[in-house]
C-alpha positions as semicolon CSV with decimal commas, in nm:
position;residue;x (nm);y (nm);z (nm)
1;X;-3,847;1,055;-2,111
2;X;-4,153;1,234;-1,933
3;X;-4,470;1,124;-2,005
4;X;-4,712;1,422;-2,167
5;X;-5,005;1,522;-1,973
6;X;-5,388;1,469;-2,140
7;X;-5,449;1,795;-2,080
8;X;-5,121;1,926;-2,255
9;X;-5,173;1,710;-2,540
10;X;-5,527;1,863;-2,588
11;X;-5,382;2,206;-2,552
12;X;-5,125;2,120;-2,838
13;X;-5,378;1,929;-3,054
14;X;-5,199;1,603;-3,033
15;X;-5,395;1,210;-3,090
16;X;-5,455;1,053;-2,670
17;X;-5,417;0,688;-2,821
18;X;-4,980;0,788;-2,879
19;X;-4,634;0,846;-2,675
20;X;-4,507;1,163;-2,815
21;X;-4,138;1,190;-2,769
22;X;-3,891;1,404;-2,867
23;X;-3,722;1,307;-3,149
24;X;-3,332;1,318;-3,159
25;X;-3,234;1,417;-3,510
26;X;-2,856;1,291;-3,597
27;X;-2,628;1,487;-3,838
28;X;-2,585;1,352;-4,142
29;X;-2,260;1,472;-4,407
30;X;-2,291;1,772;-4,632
31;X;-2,372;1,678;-4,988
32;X;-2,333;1,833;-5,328
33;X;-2,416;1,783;-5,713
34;X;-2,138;1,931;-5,888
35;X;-1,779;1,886;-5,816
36;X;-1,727;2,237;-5,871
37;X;-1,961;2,346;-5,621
38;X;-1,801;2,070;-5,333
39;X;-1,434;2,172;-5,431
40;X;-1,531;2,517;-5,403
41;X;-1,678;2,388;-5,023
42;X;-1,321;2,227;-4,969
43;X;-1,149;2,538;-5,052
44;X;-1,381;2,753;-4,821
45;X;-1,281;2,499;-4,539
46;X;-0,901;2,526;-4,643
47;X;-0,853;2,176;-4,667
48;X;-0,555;2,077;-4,848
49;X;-0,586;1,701;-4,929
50;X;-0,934;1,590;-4,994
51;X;-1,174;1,311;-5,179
52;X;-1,483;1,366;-5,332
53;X;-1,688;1,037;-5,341
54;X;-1,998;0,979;-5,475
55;X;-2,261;0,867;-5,214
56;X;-2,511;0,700;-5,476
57;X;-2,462;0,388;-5,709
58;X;-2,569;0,426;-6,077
59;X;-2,563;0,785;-6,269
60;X;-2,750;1,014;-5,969
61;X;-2,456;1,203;-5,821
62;X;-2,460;1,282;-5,447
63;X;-2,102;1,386;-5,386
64;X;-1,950;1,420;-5,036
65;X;-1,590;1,592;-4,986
66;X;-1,374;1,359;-4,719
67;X;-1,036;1,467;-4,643
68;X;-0,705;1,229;-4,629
């Protein structure tokens, strides 16, 4: 990673007393809160054989279609 100029930082308004560095966002899964709305997803990808499992413990739903 390059090192931002003092001058660039003042340009872009940023504190001289941090390392600014580009930060590398990952992907993270497609989520739903109704079934109907992630079957309806699976069905718009054509998938055939899919699971929808719930990504959080308890009664919140955070559903996530993963196919077989």
């Amino acid at each position: 990673m390059k090192k931002i100029h003092t001058r660039e930082k003042r340009k872009l308004g940023l504190s001289h007393n941090r390392s600014h560095k580009k930060r590398v966002k990952t992907n993270k899964p497609k989520t739903f809160k109704t079934e109907a709305s992630a079957k309806k997803y699976a069905e718009f990808l054509g998938l055939k054989s899919y699971d929808i499992t719930n990504l959080k413990i308890g009664h919140k739903k955070k559903l996530k279609v993963v196919s077989k």
